[in-house]
C-alpha positions as CSV (number, residue, x, y, z in Angstrom):
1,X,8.9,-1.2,-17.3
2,X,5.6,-1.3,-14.8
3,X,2.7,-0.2,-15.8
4,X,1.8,1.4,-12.2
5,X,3.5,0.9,-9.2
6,X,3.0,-2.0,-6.8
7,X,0.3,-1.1,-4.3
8,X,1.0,-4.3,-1.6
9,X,-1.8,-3.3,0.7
10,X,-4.5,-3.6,-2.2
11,X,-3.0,-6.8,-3.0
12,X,-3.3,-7.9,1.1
13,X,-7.2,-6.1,0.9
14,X,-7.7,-8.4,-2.3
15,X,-6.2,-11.4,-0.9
16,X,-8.3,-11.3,2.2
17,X,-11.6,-10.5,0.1
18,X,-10.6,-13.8,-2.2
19,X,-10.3,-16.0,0.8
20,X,-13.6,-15.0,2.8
21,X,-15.7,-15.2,-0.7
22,X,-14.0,-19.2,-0.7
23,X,-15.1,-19.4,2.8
24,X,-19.0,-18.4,2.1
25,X,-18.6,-20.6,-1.0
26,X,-18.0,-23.5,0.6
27,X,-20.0,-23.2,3.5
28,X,-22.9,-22.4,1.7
29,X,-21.9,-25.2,-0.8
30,X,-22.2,-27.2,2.1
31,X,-18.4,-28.5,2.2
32,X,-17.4,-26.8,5.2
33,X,-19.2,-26.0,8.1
34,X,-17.5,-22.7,9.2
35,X,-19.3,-20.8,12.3
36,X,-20.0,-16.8,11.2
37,X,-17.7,-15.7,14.1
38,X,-14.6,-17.1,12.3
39,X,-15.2,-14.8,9.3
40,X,-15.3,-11.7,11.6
41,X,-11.7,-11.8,12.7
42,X,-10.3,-12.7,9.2
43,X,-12.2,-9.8,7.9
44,X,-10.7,-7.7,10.5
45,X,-7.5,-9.0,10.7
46,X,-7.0,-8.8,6.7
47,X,-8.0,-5.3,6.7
48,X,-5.2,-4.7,9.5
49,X,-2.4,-6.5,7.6
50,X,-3.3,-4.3,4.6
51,X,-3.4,-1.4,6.7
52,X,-0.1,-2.1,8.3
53,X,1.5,-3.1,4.4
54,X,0.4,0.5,3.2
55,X,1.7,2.3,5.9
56,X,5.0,0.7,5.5
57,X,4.8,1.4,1.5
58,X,4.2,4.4,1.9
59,X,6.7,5.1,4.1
60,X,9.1,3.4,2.1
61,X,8.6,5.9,-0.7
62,X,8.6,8.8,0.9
63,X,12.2,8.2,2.1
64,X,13.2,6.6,-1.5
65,X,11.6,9.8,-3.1
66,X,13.3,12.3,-0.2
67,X,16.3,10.7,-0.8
68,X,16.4,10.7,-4.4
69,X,15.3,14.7,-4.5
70,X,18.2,15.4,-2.3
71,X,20.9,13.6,-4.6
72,X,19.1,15.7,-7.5
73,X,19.8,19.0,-5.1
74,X,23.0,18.2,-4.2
75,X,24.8,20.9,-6.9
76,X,25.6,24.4,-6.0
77,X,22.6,26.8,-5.4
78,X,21.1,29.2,-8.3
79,X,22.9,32.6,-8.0
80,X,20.1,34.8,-7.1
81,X,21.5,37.9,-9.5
82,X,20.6,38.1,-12.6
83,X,17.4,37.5,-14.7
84,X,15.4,34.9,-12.3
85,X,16.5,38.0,-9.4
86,X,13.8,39.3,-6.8
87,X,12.6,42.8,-7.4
């Protein structure tokens, strides 16, 4: 069983943060010679993608969760006589 649920937009968020930290570390290391202005749109464009991959998740679950509340609802409605009644 998971522990907590996949989050795939922190996982994108992450990925990105990994790869501009390898790219700082080697240029600074002086093994690659990487202009500042490439950084910008891989920052940018990693924060989309992980954008876009949470949307999508989320989305995702609220129609698994919709769906699975309306097969839970699916029996015959509470009589509204008796104890649980209106006054």
């Amino acid at each position: 069983m998971l522990r907590h649920e996949f989050r795939p937009g922190r996982a994108v968020a992450g990925l990105t943060m990994l790869a501009l930290a390898g790219g700082y570390a080697a240029d600074a290391a002086g093994a690659w010679d990487a202009p500042w202005t490439f950084f910008v749109p891989v920052f940018t464009g990693g924060l989309w993608l992980a954008a876009t991959a949470t949307w999508v998740s989320y989305r995702l679950r609220r129609r698994r969760d919709a769906r699975k509340a309306s097969a839970e609802n699916s029996a015959a409605p509470a009589s509204s006589s008796g104890s649980q009644a209106m006054r």
